[in-house]
C-alpha positions in Angstrom: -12.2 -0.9 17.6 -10.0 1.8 18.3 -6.5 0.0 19.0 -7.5 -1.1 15.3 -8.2 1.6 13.7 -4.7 3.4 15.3 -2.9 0.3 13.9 -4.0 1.1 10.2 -3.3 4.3 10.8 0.3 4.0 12.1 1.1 2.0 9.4 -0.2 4.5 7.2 2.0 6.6 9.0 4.8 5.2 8.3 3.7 5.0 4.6 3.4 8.3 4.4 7.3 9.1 5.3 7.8 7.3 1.9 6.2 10.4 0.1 8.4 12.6 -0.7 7.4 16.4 -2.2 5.7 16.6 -6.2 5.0 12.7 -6.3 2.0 11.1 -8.2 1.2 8.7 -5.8 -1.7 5.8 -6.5 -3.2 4.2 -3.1 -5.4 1.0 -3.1 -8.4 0.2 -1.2 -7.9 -0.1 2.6 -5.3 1.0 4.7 -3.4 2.8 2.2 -6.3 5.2 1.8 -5.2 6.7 5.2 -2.4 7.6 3.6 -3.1 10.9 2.6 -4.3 12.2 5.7 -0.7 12.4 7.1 1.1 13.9 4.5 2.5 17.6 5.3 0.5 20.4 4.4 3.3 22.1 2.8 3.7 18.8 0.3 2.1 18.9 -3.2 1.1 15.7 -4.1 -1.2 14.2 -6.8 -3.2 11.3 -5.4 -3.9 8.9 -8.8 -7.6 6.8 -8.6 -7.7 4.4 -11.8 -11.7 5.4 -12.5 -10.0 8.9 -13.6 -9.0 11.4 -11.2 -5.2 13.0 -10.7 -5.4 14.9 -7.8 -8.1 13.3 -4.9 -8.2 15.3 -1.7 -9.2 13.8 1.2 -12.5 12.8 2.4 -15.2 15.1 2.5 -17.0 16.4 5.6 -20.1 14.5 6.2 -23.0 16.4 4.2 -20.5 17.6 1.8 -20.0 14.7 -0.6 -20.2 15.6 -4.5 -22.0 12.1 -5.5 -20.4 12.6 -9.2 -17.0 12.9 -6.9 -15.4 8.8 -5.8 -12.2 7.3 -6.0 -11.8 3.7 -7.5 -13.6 2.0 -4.4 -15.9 4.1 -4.9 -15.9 6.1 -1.9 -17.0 10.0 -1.8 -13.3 12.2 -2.6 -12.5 15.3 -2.2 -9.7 17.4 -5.2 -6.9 19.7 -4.8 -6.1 22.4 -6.5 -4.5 21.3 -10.1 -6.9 18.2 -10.1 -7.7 17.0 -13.4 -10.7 14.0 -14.6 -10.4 12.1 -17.4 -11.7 9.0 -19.2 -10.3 5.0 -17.3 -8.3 4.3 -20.5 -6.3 7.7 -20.2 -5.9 6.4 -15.9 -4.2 2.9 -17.1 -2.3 4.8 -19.8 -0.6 7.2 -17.6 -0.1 3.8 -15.0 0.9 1.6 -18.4 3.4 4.3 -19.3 5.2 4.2 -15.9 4.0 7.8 -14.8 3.1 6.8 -11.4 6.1 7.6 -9.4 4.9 5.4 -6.2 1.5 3.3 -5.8 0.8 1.7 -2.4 -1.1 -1.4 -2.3 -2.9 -3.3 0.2 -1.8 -7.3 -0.1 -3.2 -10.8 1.0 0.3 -12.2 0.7 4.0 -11.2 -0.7 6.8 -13.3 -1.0 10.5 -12.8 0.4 11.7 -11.9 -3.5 8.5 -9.0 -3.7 6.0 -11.2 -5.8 2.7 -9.8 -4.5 -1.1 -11.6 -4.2 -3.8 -9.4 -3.5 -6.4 -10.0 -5.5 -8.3 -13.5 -4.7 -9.1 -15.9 -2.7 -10.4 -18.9 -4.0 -14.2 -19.7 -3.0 -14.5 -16.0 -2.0 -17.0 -13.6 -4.2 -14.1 -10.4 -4.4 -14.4 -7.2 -6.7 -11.6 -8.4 -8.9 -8.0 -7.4 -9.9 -8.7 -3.9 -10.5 -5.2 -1.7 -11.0 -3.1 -4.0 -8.9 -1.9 -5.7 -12.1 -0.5 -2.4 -14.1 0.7 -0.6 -11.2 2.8 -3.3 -9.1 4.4 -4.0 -12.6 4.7 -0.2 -13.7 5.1 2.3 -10.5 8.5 3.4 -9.6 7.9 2.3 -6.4 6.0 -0.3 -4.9 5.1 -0.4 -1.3 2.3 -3.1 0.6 0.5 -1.8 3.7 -1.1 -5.0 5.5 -1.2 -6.8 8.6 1.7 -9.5 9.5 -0.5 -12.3 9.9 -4.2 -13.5 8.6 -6.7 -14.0 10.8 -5.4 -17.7 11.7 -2.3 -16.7 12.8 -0.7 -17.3 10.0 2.2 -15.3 8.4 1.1 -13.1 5.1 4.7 -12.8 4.5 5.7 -16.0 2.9 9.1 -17.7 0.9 6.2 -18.6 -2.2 2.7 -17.2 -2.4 0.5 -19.9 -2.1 -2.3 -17.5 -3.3 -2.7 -16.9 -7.1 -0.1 -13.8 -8.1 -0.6 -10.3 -9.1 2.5 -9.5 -9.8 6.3 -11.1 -9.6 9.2 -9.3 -8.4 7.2 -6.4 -8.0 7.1 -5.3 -4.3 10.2 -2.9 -3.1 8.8 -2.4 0.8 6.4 -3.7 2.8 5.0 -2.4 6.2 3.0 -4.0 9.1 2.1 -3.5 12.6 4.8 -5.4 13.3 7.8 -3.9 11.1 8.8 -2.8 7.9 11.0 -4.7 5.7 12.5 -3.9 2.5 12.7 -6.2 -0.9 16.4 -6.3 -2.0 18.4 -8.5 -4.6 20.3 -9.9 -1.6 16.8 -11.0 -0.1 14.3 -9.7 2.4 16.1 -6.9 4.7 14.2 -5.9 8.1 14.9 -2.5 8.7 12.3 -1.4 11.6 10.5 -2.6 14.1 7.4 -0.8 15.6 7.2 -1.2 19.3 5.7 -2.7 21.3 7.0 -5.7 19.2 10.9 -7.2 19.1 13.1 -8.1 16.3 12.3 -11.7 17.7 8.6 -11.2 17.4 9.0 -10.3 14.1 11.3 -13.4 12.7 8.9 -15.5 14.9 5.9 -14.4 12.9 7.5 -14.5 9.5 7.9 -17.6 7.6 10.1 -15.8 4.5 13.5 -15.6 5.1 14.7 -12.2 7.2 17.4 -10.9 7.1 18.7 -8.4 10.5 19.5 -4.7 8.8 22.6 -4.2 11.3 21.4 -0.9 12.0 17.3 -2.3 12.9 15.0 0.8 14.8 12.3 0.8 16.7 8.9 2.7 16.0 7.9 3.8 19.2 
């Protein structure tokens, strides 16, 4: 359980370098939730939840949750100082009107151009598309926190999502346990590798086309 749970949070890590100060920054169910607990303390930045807060803190101390406090998974939230509530419409309108400077999604599958499916799988009972659909089309920036492979191996990281899309051409970066890779118009661009895994590794696990960044680092 634990070499898990410090895989989702090195990648949301890594996310996190991403942010830079006075960003409204959206984050999806899952990993990318993490994502505020490693952003400096000297940063001011406005965490987005689509059910109506600007502003979400992180999550409360056990005891303390506000139960009329959650963010769009529904989870108990904390605010910072300058938060703000309002009504779901006025959420989508600030996403709809391309407010949102960065959102960070979780992701069942992306494709080597940045179309992104993360909202069904057939035959599975899920909670729907939510957000996913206005922000990957809307944010500034788009960035996919998930693991590099499914649970059969197989790579999430694809040349065409075989999974129904959220969004094309939306995805600008997308990081794994494996590496971190970047969407450009010359194609899919790794740029870092997190240890203990090798450029090899990564190819090996990928079936979209990579191509080598000529300066690629290592995570350690």
């Amino acid at each position: 359980m634990g070499m898990a749970v410090d895989v989702r949070n090195r990648i949301a890590k890594r996310a996190a370098k991403e942010i830079e100060d006075g960003l409204i920054v959206n984050l999806g169910i899952g990993i990318p939730t993490l994502v505020a607990d490693h952003i400096p303390d000297d940063f001011h930045v406005l965490f987005h939840a689509e059910n109506g807060v600007l502003g979400t803190g992180p999550l409360p101390d056990p005891g303390q949750e506000d139960s009329a406090l959650c963010n769009a998974g529904g989870y108990p939230i904390t605010t910072v100082r300058g938060a703000s509530y309002f009504d779901s419409a006025t959420a989508f309108g600030m996403i709809r009107k391309g407010y949102i400077d960065m959102t960070i999604l979780g992701a069942l599958e992306v494709s080597e151009t940045g179309d992104l499916a993360n909202w069904i799988v057939p035959g599975k009972r899920v909670p729907g598309m939510g957000g996913a659909m206005e922000l990957a089309q809307k944010a500034k920036k788009v960035i996919v926190l998930m693991n590099h492979v499914n649970k059969h191996g197989q790579s999430k990281i694809l040349k065409t999502c075989t999974l129904p899309l959220t969004a094309r051409n939306s995805v600008d970066l997308i990081i794994t346990e494996m590496a971190v890779m970047e969407v450009t118009d010359e194609g899919l661009v790794l740029k870092e590798v997190m240890a203990p895994y090798t450029v090899n590794d990564v190819i090996v696990n990928t079936e979209a086309k990579l191509k080598i960044h000529a300066a690629v680092s290592i995570i350690e």
